[in-house]
N, C-alpha and C positions, 0 to 999 in steps of 0.2 A: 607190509603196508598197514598204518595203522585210521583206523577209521572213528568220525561222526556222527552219531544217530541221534536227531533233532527234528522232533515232532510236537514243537510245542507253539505256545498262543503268544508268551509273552520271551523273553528273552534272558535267559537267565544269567546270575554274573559273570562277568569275563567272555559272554560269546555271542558270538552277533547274530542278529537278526536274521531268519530264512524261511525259506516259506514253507508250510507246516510239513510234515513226517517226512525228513531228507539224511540218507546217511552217505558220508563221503569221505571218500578218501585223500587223504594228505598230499597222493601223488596226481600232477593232471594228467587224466586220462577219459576216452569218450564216457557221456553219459547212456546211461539204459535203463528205460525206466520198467516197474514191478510191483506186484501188491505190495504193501507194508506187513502183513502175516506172515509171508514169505522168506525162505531163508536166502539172502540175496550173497550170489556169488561173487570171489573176490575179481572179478573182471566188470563189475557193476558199481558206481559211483553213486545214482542217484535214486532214492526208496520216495515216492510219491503214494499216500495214503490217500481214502475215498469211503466213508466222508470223513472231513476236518478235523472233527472230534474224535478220540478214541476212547472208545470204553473198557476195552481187552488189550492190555500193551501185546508188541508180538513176541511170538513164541520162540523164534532164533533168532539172533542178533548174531554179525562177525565174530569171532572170537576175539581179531585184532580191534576192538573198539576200544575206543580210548576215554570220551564223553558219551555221556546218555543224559536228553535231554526230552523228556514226556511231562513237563508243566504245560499247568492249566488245559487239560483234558477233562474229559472223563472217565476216565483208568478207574477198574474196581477191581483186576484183577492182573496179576504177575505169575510168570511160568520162571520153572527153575532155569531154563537156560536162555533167557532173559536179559538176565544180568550175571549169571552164572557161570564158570568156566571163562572167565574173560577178564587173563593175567595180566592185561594191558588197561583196566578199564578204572581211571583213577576220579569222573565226577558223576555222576547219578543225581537228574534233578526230576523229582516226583511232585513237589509242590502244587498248590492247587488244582485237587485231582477227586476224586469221590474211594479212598481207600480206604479199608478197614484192617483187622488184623486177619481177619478170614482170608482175605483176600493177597494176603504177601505172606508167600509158604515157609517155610523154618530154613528150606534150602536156598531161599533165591539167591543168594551171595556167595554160596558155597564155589570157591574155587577164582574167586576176586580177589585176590589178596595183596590188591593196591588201592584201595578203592581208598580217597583221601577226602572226598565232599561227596555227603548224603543229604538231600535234602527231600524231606516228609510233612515239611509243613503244609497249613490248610489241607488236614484229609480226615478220615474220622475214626482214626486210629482212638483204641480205648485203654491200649496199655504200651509199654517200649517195648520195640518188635524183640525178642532172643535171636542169638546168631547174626547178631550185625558181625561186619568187616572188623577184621582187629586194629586195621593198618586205620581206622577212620582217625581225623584230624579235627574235623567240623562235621557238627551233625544237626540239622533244624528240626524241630519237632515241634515247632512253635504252632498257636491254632488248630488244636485238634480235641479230642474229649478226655485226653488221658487223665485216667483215678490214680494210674499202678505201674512202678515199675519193678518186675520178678528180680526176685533175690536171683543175682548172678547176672543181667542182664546186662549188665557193665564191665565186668569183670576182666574183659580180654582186652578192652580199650584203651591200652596204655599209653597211645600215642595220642590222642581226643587231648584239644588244646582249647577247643570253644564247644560249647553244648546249650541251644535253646528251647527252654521246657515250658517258656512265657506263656499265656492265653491259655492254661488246658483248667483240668479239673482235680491238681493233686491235693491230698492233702496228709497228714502224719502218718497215717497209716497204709500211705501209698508206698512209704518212704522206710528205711531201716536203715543203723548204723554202719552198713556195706554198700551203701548202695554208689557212692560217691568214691568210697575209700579206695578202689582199686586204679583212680583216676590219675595216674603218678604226672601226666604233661600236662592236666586240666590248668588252663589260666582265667577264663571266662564262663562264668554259668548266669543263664537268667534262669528263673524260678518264679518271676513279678505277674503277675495276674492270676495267682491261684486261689487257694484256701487253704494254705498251710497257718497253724496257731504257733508253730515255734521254729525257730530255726534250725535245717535239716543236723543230724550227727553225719559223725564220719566226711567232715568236708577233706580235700586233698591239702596236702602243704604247697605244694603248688600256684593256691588259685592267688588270681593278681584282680578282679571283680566277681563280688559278688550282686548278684541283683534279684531281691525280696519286696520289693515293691506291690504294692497292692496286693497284698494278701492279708490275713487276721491274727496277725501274730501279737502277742499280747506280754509276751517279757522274753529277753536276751538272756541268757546265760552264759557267763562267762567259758563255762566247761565246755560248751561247742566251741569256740573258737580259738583256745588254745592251741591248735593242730595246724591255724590258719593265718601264721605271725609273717608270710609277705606280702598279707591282701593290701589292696591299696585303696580301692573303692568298694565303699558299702553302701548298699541303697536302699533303705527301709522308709521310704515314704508312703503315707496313706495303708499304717497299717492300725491298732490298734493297743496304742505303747501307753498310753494312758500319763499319770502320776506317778506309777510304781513299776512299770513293762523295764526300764533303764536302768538299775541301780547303779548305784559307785564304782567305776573300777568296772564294770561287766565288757567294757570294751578295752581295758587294759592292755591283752595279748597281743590286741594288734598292734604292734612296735612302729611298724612302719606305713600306718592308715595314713593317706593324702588327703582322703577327701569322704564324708560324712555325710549322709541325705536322711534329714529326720523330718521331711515336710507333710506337715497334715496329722501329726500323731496323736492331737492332744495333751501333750506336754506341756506341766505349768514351771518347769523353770529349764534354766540347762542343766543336761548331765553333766556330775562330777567327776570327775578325774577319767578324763578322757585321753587319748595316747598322745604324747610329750611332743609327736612331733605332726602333727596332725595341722594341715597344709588347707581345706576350708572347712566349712561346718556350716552345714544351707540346713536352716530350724525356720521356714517361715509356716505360717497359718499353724500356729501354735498356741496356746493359752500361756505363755510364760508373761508374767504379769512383774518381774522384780529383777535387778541385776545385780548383785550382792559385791563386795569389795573382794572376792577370793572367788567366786564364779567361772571366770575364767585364767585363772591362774596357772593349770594345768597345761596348759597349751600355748607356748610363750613362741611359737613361731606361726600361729594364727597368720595368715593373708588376706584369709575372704572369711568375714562372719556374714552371712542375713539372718536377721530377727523380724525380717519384714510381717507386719498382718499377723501380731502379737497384742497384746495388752499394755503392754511395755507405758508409765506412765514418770512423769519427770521427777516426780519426788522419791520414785521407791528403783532410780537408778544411780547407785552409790556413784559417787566425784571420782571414786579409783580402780571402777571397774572393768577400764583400760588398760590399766599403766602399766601392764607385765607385758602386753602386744604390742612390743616394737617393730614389728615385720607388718603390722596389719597395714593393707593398703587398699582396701576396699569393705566399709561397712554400711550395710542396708539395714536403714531401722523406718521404714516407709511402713504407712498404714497402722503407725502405733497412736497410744493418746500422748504423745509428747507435748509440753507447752512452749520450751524451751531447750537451746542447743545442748546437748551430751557436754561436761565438761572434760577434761585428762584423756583428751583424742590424741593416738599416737601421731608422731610428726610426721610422719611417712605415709600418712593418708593420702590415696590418689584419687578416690571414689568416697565421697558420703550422699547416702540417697536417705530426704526427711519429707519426701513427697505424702501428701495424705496423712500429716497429722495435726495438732490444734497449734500452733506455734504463732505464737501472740509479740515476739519481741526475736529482736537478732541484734545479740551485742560479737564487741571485735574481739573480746578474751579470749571465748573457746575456740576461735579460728587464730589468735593471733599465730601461733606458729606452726600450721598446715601450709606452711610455703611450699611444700608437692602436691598441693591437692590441686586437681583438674578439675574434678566433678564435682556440682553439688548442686543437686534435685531439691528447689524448696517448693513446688508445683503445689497444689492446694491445699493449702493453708491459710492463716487467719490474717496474712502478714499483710501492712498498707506502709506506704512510704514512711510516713513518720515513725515507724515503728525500728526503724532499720536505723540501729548508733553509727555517730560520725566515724571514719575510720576502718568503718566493718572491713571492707572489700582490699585494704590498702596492703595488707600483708600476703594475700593470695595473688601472688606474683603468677602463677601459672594457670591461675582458674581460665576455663574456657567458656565464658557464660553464654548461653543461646536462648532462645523464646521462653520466657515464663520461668527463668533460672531454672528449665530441666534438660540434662544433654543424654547422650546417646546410651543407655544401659551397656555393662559391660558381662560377658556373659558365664556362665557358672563352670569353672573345668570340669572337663568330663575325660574317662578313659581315654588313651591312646587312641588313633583311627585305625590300628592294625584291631582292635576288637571289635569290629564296627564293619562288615561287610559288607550290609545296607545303610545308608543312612537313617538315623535316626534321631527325635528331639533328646532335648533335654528333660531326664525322667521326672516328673511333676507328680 
């Protein structure tokens, strides 16, 4: 008989709604109800707790349990046989709870050796618990105080495929060149809301995102990421990259990078020689003030550039800072000081967004042959009817024009939804 134990507020994923502290068994058979502290026998279906809230999870659970579900409690404290001794028991959701590390023994897992989803987020955990489950797949650790996680703490986690460490308090010296390395099925790691200054060592070859975001990280080195040549998404917005945190080539390794998030960094141009096959590149609220004739040259299968909420001004945008992106089909240069249209727009344009900049004039050239282009954002600007040359609109056979020539944004790729088990925005 394998069993249910769901004592929680809100519903965690994949299991429905019930009402609070209920353990049950898969087979139907009568209800009888029991404390919740209590160790409740396999002729017993249904475990009703009093009151609502728990502060002390209970001390036996079935052995045959299968889920354990104690979110959004008040949990401060876990016994070894808990969760312990219970070969059946593959999700554990602890999430918004009041726990610390005092409070979850070295043993609680001991003898779970299927446990596949841990989730510890929102608790007030101060470092990564040791003696987690080996078998773990997903582990949340998101929203809590963590400084630190102990040399070896990871070690046994080979099968660990997502890991979130977003919202805590790490920072480099929380972190060593093993702490990651033993992580051989890691595909997803956040890391984004911390205080880390560099990007961690020892990443796995494995990982397919990484996520760095909002933390102070102030230069990339190439030599951490050599190890990390099938990432696909990097995401280093709002952190602290400056003029010089990028150099040349420091994102080289990644061979096979999709997609690029440099938003907020203080960057005054684009990085050079960025990876060859590198699929978008989102640089908005940037200081890049020039686009040079060989700027983006490096990346000749480009699709999505934004430059949006730059400096970006019409004289110091070379006529052929284009021409090597023939795949581009969506470019955002909105919120720059542009006077006039970008000339040597690839023809495969589907998307140009010129909303919010000074643009004084709209001749038919630089559009003449965007005969794929849908979109185009001229929304506040300087622009009055007479300003607009005869002809302009005649070659955009597919333009979709709507209120104030702005149509519908189109929106930035993001990883796969298999790395994605809550929904989540797009990382800004």
């Amino acid at each position: 008989m394998a069993w249910t134990f769901r004592c929680s507020q809100t519903t965690s994923p994949g299991l429905r709604n019930t009402s609070p502290c209920r353990t049950t068994s898969y087979r139907s058979c009568p209800t009888t109800s029991c404390r919740a502290s209590a160790a409740c026998g396999p002729s017993t279906c249904t475990t009703t707790s009093s009151p609502p809230r728990l502060s002390v999870a209970p001390q036996f659970l079935p052995r045959s349990l299968r889920v354990a579900d104690l979110a959004a409690n008040q949990v401060m404290e876990i016994f070894p046989l808990t969760f312990g001794e219970k070969p059946a028991l593959r999700s554990v959701y602890l999430h918004n709870n009041q726990l610390n590390n005092a409070g979850l023994p070295p043993d609680a897992f001991r003898g779970s050796e299927a446990i596949a989803t841990l989730s510890l987020s929102s608790n007030r955990l101060s470092y990564l618990p040791p003696s987690l489950p080996p078998s773990l797949e997903r582990l949340h650790l998101q929203n809590n105080l963590i400084s630190k996680v102990p040399r070896g703490a990871l070690s046994r986690q080979t099968q660990l495929r997502e890991l979130y460490l977003q919202h805590n308090q790490l920072t480099d010296n929380g972190l060593d060149a093993t702490t990651f390395s033993k992580l051989h099925s890691l595909e997803y790691l956040d890391l984004s809301h911390n205080q880390l200054a560099t990007v961690p060592a020892g990443l796995p070859r494995t990982l397919a995102v990484l996520h760095l975001g909002r933390n102070r990280i102030r230069r990339v080195e190439a030599a951490r990421l050599r190890g990390v040549r099938r990432l696909r998404y990097l995401l280093l917005q709002h952190n602290e990259l400056g003029s010089s945190g990028l150099p040349a080539g420091a994102l080289r390794p990644l061979r096979g990078l999709h997609t690029l998030h440099l938003y907020g960094n203080g960057l005054d141009r684009v990085p050079l020689a960025l990876p060859r096959r590198l699929h978008a590149l989102v640089l908005p609220h940037n200081h890049v003030a020039a686009l040079g004739a060989r700027d983006l040259t490096s990346t000749p299968g480009l699709a999505e550039l934004n430059l949006a909420y730059n400096r970006l001004a019409s004289a110091r945008v070379h006529r052929r800072a284009f021409r090597r992106l023939r795949s581009l089909r969506s470019l955002d240069l909105a919120g720059n000081q542009l006077t006039r249209l970008p000339t040597g727009l690839p023809t495969g344009l589907r998307a140009l967004r010129l909303q919010r900049n000074q643009l004084r004039v709209l001749e038919p050239e630089p559009l003449a042959s965007l005969d794929q282009l849908r979109e185009l954002s001229l929304a506040h600007n300087r622009l009055r009817v007479g300003d607009i040359g005869p002809g302009t609109w005649h070659e955009l056979q597919a333009l979709q024009v709507r209120d104030r020539l702005v149509s519908h944004a189109v929106p930035t790729p993001l990883p796969p939804a298999k790395f994605f088990p809550t929904p989540s925005p797009c990382p800004h």
